[in-house]
PyMOL commands that place a pseudoatom at each C-alpha (Angstrom):
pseudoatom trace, name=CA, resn=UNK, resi=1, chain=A, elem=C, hetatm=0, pos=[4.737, -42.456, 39.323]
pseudoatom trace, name=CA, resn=UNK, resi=2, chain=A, elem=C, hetatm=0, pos=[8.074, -43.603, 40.486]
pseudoatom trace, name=CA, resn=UNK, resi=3, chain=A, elem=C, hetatm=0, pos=[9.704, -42.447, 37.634]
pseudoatom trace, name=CA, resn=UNK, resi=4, chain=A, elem=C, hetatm=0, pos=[8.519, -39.177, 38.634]
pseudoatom trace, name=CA, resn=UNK, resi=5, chain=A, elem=C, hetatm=0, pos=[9.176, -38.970, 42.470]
pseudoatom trace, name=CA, resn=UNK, resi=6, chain=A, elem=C, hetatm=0, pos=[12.545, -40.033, 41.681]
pseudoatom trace, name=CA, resn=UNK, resi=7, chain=A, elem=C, hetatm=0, pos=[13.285, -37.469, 39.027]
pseudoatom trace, name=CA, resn=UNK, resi=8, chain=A, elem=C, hetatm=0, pos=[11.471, -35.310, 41.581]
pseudoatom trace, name=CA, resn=UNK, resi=9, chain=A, elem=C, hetatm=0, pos=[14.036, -35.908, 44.406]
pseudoatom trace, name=CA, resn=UNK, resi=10, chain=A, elem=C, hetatm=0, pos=[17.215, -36.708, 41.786]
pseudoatom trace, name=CA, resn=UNK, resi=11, chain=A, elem=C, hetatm=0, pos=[17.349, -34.197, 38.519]
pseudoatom trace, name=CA, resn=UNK, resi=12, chain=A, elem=C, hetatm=0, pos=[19.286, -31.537, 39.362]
pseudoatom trace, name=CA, resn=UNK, resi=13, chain=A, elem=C, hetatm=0, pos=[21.358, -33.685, 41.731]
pseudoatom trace, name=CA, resn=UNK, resi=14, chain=A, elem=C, hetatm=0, pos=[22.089, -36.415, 38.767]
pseudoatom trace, name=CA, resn=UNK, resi=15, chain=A, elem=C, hetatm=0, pos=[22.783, -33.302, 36.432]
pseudoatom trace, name=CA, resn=UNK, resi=16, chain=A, elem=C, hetatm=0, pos=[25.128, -31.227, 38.583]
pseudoatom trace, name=CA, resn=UNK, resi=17, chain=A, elem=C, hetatm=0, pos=[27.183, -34.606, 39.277]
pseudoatom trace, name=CA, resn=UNK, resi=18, chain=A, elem=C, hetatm=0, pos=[27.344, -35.914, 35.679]
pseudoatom trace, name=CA, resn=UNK, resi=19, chain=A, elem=C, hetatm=0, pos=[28.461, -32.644, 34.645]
pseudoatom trace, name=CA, resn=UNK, resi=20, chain=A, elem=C, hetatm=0, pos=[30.954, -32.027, 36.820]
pseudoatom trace, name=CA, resn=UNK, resi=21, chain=A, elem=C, hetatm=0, pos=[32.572, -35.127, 35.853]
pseudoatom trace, name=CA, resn=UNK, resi=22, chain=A, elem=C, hetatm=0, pos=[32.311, -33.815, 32.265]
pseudoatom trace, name=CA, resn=UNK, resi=23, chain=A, elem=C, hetatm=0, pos=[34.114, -30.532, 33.023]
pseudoatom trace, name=CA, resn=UNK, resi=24, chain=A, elem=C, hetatm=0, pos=[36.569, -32.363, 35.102]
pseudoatom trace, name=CA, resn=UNK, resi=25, chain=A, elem=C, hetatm=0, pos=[37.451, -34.927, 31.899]
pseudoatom trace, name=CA, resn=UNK, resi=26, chain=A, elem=C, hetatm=0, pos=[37.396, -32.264, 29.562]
pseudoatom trace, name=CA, resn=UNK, resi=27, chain=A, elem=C, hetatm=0, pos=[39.599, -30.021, 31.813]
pseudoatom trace, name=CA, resn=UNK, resi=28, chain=A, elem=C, hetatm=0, pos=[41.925, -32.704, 32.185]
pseudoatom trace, name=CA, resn=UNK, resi=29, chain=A, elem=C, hetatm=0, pos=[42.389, -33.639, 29.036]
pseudoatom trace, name=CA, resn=UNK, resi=30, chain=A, elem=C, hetatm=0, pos=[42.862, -30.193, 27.726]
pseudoatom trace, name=CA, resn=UNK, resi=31, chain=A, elem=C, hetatm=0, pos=[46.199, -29.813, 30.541]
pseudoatom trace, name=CA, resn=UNK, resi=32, chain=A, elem=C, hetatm=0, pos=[47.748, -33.065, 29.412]
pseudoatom trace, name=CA, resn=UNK, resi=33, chain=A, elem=C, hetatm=0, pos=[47.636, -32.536, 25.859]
pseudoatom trace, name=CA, resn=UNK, resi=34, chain=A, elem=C, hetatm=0, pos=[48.635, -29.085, 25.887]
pseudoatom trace, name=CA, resn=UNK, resi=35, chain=A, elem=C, hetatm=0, pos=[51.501, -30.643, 28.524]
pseudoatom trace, name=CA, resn=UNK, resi=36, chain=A, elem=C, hetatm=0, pos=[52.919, -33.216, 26.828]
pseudoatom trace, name=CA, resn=UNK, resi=37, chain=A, elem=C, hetatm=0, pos=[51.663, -32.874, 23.106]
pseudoatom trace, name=CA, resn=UNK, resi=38, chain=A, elem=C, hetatm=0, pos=[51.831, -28.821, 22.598]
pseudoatom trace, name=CA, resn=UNK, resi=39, chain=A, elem=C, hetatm=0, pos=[47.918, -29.765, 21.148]
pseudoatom trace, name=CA, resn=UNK, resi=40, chain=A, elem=C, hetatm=0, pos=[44.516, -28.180, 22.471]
pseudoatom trace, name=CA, resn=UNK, resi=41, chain=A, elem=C, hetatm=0, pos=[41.309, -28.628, 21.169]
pseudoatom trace, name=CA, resn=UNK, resi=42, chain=A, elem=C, hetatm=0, pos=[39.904, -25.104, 20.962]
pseudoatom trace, name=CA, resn=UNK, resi=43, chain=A, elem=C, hetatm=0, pos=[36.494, -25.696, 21.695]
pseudoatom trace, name=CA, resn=UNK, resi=44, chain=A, elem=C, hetatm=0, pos=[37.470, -27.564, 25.634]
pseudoatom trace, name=CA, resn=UNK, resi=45, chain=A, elem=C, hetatm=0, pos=[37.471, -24.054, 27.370]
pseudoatom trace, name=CA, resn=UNK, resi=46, chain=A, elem=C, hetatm=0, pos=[34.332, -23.143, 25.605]
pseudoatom trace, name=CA, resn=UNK, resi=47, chain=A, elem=C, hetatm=0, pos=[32.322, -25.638, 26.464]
pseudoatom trace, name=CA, resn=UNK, resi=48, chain=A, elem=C, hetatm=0, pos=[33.518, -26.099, 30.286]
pseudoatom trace, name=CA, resn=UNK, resi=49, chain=A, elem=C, hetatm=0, pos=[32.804, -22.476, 30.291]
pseudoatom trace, name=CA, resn=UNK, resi=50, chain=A, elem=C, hetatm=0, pos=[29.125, -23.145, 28.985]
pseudoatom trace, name=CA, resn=UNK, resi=51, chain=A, elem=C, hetatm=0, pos=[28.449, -26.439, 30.878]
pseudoatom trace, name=CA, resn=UNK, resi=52, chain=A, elem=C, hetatm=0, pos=[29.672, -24.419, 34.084]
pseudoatom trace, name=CA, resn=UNK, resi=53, chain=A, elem=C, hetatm=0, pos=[26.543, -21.483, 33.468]
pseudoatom trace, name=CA, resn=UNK, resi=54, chain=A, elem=C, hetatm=0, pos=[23.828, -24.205, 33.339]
pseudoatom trace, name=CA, resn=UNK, resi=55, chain=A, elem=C, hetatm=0, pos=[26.015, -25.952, 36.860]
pseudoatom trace, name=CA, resn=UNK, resi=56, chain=A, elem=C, hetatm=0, pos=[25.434, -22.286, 38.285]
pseudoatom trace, name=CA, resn=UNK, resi=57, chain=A, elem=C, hetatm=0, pos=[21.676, -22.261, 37.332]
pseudoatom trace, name=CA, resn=UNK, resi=58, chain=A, elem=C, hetatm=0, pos=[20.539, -25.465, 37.822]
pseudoatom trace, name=CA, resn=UNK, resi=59, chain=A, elem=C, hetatm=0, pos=[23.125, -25.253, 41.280]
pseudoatom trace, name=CA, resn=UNK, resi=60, chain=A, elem=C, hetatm=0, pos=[20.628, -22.453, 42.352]
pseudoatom trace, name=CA, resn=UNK, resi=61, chain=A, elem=C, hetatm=0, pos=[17.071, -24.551, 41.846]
pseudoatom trace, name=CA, resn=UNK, resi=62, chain=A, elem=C, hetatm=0, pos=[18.403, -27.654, 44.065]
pseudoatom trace, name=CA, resn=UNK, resi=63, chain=A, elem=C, hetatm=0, pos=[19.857, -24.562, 46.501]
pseudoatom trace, name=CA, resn=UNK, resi=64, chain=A, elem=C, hetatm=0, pos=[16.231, -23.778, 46.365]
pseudoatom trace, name=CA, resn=UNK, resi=65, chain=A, elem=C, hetatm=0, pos=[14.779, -27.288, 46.934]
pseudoatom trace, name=CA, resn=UNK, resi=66, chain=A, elem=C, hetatm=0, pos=[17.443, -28.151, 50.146]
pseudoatom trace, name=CA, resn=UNK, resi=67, chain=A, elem=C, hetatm=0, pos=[17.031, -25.030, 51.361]
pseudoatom trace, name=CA, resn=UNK, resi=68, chain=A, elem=C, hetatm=0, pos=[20.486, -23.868, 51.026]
pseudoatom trace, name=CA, resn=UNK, resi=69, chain=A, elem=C, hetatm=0, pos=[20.512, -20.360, 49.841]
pseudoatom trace, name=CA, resn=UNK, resi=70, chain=A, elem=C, hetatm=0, pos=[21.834, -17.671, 52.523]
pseudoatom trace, name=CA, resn=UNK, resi=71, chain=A, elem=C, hetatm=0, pos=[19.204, -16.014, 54.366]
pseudoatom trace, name=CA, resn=UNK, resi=72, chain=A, elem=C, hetatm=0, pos=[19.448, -12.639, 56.380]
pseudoatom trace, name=CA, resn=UNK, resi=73, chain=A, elem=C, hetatm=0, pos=[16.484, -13.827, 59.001]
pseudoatom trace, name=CA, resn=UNK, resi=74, chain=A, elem=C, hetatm=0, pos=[16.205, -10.507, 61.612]
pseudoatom trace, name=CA, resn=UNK, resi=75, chain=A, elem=C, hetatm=0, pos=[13.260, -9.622, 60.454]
pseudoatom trace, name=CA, resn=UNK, resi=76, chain=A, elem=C, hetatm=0, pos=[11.599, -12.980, 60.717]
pseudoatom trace, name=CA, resn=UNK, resi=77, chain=A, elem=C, hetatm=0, pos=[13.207, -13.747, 64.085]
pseudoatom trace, name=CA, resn=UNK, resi=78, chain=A, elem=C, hetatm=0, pos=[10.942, -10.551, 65.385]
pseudoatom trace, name=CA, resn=UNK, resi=79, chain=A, elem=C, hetatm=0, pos=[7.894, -12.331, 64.642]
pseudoatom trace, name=CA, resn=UNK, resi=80, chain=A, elem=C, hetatm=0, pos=[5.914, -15.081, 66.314]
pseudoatom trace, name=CA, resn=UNK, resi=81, chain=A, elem=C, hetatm=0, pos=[5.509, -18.297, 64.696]
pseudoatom trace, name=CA, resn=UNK, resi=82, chain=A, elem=C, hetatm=0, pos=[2.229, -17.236, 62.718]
pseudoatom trace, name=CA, resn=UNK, resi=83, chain=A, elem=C, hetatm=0, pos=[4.022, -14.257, 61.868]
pseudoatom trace, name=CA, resn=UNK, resi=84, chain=A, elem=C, hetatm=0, pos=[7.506, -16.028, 60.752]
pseudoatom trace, name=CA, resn=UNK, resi=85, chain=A, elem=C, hetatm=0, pos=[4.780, -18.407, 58.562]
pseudoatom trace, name=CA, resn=UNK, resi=86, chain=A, elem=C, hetatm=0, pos=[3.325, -15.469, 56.822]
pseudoatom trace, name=CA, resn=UNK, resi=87, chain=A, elem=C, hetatm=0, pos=[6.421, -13.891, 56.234]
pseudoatom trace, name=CA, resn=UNK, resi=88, chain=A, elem=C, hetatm=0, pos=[7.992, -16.992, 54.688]
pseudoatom trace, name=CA, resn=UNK, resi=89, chain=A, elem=C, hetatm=0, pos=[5.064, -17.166, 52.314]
pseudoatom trace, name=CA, resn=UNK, resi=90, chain=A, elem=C, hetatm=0, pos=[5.878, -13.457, 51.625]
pseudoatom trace, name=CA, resn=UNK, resi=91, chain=A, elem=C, hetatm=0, pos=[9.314, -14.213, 51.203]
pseudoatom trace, name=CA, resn=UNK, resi=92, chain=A, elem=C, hetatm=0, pos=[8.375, -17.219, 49.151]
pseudoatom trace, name=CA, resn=UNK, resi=93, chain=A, elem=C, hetatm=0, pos=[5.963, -15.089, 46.804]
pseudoatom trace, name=CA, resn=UNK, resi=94, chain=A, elem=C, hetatm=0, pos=[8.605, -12.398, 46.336]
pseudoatom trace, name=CA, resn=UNK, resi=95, chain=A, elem=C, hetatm=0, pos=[10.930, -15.124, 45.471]
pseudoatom trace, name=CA, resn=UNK, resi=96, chain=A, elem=C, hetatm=0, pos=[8.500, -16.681, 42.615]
pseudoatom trace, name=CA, resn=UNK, resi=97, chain=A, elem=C, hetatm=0, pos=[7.969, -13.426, 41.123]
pseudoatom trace, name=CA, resn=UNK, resi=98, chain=A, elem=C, hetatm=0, pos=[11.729, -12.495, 40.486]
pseudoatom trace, name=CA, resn=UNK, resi=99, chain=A, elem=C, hetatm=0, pos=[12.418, -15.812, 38.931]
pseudoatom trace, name=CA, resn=UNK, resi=100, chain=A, elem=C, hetatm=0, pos=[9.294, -15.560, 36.797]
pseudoatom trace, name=CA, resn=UNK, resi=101, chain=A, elem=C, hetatm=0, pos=[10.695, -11.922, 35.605]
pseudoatom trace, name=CA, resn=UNK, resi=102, chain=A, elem=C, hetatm=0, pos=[13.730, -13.509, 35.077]
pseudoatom trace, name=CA, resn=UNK, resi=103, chain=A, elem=C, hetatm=0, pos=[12.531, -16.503, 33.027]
pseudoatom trace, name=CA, resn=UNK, resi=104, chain=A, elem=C, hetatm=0, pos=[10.680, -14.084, 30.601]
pseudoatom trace, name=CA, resn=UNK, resi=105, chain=A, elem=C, hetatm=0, pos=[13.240, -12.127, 30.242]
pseudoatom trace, name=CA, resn=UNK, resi=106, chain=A, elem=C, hetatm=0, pos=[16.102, -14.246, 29.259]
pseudoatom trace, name=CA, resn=UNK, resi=107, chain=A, elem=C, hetatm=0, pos=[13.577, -16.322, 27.712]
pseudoatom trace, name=CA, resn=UNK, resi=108, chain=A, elem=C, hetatm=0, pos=[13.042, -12.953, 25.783]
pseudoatom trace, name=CA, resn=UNK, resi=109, chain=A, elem=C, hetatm=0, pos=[17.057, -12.611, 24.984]
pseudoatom trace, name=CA, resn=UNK, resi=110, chain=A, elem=C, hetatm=0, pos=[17.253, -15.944, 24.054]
pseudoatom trace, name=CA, resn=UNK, resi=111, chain=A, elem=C, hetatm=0, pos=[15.196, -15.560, 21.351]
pseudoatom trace, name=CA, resn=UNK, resi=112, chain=A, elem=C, hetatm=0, pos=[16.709, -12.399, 20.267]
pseudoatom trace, name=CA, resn=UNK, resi=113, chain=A, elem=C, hetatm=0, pos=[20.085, -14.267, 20.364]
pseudoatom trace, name=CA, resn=UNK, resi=114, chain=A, elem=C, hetatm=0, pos=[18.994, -17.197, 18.191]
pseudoatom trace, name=CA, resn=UNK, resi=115, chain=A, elem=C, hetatm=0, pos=[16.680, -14.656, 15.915]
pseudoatom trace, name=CA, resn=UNK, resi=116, chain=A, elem=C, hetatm=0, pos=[20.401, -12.948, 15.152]
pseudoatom trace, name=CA, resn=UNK, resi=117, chain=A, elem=C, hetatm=0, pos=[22.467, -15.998, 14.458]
pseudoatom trace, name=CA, resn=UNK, resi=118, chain=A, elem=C, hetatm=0, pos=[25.258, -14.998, 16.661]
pseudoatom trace, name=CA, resn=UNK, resi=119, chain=A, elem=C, hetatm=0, pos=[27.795, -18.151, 17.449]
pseudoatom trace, name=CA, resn=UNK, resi=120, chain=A, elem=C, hetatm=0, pos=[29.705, -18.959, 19.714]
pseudoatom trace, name=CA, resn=UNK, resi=121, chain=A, elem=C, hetatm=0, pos=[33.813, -18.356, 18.816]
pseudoatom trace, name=CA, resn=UNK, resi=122, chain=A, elem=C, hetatm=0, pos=[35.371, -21.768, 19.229]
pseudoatom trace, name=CA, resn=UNK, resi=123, chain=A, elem=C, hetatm=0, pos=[32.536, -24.430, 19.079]
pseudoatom trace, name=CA, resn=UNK, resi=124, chain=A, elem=C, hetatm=0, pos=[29.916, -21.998, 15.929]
pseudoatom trace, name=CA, resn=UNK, resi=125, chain=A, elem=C, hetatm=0, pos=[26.932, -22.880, 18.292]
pseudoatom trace, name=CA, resn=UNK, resi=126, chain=A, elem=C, hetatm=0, pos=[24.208, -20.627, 18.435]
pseudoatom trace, name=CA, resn=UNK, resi=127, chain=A, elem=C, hetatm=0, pos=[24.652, -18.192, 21.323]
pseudoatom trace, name=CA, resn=UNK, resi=128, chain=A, elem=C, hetatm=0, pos=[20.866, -18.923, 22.748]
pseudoatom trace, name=CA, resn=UNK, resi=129, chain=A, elem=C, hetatm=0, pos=[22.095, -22.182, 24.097]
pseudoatom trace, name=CA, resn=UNK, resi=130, chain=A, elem=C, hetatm=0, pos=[24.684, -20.285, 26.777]
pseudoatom trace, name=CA, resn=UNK, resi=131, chain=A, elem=C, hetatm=0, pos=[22.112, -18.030, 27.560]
pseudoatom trace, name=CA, resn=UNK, resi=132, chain=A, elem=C, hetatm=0, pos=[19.135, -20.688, 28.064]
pseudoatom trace, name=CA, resn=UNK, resi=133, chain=A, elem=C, hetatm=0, pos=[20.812, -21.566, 31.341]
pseudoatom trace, name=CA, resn=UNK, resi=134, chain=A, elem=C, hetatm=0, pos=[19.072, -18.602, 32.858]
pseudoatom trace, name=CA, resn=UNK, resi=135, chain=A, elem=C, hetatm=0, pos=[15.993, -19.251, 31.352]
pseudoatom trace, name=CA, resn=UNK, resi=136, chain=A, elem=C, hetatm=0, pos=[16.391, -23.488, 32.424]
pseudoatom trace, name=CA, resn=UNK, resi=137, chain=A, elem=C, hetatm=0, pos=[17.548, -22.704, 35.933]
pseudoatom trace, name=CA, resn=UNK, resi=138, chain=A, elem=C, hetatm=0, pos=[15.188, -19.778, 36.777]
pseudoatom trace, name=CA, resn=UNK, resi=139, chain=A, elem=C, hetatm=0, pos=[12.554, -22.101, 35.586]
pseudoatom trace, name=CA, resn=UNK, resi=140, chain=A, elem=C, hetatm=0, pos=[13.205, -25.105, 37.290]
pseudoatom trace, name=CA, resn=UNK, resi=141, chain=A, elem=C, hetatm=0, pos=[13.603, -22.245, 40.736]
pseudoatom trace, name=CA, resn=UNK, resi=142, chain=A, elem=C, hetatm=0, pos=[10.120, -21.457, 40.108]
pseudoatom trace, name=CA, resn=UNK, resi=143, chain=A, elem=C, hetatm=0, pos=[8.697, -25.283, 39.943]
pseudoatom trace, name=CA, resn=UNK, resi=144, chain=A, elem=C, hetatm=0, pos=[10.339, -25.497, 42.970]
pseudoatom trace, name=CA, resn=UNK, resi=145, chain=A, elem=C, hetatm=0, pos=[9.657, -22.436, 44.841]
pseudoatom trace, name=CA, resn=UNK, resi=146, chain=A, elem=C, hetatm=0, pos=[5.791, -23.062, 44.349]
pseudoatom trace, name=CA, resn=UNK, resi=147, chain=A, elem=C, hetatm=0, pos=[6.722, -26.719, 46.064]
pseudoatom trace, name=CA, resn=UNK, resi=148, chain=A, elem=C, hetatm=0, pos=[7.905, -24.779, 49.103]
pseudoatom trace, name=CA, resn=UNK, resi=149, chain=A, elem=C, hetatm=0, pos=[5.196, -22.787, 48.901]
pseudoatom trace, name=CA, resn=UNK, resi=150, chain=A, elem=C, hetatm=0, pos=[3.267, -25.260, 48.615]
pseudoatom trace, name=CA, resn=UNK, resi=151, chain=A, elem=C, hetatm=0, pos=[4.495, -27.145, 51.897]
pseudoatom trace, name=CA, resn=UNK, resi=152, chain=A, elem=C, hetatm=0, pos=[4.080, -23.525, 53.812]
pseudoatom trace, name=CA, resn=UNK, resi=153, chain=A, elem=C, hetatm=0, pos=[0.431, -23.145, 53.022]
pseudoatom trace, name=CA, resn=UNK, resi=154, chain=A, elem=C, hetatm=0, pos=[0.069, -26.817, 54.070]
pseudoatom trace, name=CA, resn=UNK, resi=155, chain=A, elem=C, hetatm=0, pos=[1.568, -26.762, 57.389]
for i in range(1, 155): cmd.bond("trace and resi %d" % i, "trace and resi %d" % (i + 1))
show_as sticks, trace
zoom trace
């Protein structure tokens, strides 16, 4: 159970980070040997480009889990503290319900993409892969939307 409390509190934290350092050694590389060699790999753009969507995604779930995501709250403020409560969960519901259309839906393009064989230009990976980063990050939103709502309900 450890394991899983610590993936729990540490996936998308571990992923963002190890990524990042990725992009950045990637990055790097690609400016010194186009600098001082006149050599680039052609596939170091497409790939920071690709690791940077699933970032974004991914980004947006632990935004989700720290609470971190800008709010407008004037509507809440109105309310008394029952009130705010139920309007969180509303909020919360809402919430759960875009990122489930969303998941279906570029689950559905996914599919489509990899169904059509398109590749990517530099790197001849299939497409899908890119586009999975909605599908992962809208996903993981979800699991961790329902723990909010979760902790709402309970308090």
């Amino acid at each position: 159970m450890k394991v899983l409390k610590w993936l729990d509190e540490n996936l998308e934290t571990y992923f963002l980070i190890g990524t990042l350092v990725f992009m950045v050694v990637i990055i790097s590389l690609q400016v010194f040997l186009r600098t001082f060699f006149d050599f680039s790999f052609t596939w170091a753009e497409e790939i920071a480009r690709y690791v940077m969507l699933y970032q974004i995604w991914i980004g947006a779930s632990l935004a989700v889990k720290e609470d971190a995501h800008l709010r407008i709250t004037t509507f809440r403020d109105k309310y008394s503290k029952k009130g705010k409560m139920n309007f969180e969960i509303f909020i919360i519901v809402l919430w759960t319900v875009f990122a489930g259309f969303m998941t279906i839906k570029s689950g559905q393009l996914v599919k489509i993409l990899f169904n059509r064989g398109q590749v990517s230009p530099a790197m001849q990976i299939p497409m899908g892969y890119a586009y999975a980063s909605v599908t992962v990050g809208c996903g993981l939103m979800i699991f961790r939307l329902l723990q909010k709502l979760y902790h709402e309900v309970k308090n």
